[in-house]
N, C-alpha and C positions, 0 to 999 in steps of 0.2 A: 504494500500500500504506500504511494507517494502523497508525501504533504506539501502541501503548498504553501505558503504565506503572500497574499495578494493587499496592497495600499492602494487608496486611488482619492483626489479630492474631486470636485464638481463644483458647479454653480447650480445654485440651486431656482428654478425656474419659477417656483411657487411664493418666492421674495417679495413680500408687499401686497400680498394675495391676504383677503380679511379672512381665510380659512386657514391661515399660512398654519399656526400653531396646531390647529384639530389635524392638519397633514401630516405636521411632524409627527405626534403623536400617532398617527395612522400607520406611520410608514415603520415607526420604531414599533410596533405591536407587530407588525404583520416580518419584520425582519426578523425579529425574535423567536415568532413561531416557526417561519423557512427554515430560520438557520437549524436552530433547534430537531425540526425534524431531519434535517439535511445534515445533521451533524457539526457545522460548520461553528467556530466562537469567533469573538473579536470584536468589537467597539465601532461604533458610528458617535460620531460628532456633528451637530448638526449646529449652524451660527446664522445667524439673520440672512445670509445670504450665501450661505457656501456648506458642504457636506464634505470630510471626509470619513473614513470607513478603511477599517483594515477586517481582514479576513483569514481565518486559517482551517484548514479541516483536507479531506482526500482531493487531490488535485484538480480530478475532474469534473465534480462540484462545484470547487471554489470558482475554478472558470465560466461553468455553467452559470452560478450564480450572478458572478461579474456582467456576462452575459446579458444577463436579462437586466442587470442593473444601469449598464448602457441603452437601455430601448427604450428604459421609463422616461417619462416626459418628464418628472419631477426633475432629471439632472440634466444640466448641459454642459459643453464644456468639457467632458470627462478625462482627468488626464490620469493616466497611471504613474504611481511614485515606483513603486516595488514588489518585482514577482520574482520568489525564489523559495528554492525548496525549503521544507524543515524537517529537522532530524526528529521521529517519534517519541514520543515520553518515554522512559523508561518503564514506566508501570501506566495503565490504564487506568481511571478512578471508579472507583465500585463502593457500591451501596455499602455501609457496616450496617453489624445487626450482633444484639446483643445474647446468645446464648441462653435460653431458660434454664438449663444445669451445667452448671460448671464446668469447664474441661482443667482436666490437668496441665496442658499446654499453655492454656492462657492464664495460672493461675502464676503469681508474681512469686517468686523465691527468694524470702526476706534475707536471707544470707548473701544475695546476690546483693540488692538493693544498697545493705549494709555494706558491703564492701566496696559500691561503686564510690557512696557518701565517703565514708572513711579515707577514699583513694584522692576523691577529691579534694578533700580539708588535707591532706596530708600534702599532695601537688601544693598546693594556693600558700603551705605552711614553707614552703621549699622556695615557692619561688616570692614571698614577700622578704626572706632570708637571705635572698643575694646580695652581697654589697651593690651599691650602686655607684659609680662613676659622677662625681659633681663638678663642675667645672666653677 
């Protein structure tokens, strides 16, 4: 799976339009849900009279997205800042869920804990001990 990372500003056509705000808020609802289902994250900024918008998610979405984001009438102007791959997270984000009976795996081993405390106060004791160089 390739990731993309796509920027791009606009002018925004709807600029001094008395529905201008109810748009914004139109477009930022309806980008939300796209993106969301399309998998795609990343931020829209929107200013009295100008949009930009970064995107990131499988490449050929993101494009597709873009796509369609150039046809709307809401922008003119379209210019692209930046299109370049991204390297995958290392881990994917998943729901936690809390276990109704305990596992032994998730249970904390106070011996551990204690020793990590201990190792720390004993570090922080070592290194407030160093001489220090005064000029």
């Amino acid at each position: 799976m390739a990731l993309l990372r796509l920027a791009y500003v606009s002018t925004s056509a709807i600029a001094g339009d008395p529905r201008e705000r109810e748009s914004i808020a139109d477009i930022l609802m309806s980008s939300r849900r796209n993106n969301e289902t399309a998998g795609i994250t990343g931020a829209l900024l929107a200013t009295d009279d100008r949009f930009a918008q970064v995107l990131e998610g499988e490449q050929e979405t993101v494009e597709e997205t873009y796509a369609r984001i150039t046809r709307d009438r809401c922008h003119v102007d379209i210019v692209l800042l930046l299109k370049e791959p991204v390297a995958p997270p290392p881990l994917r984000p998943v729901g936690c869920a809390w276990p109704q009976e305990p596992s032994p795996a998730l249970e904390l081993k106070p011996s551990l804990a204690i020793t990590s405390q201990r190792s720390a106060r004993a570090e922080s004791r070592r290194a407030s001990s160093v001489p220090r160089k005064t000029t």
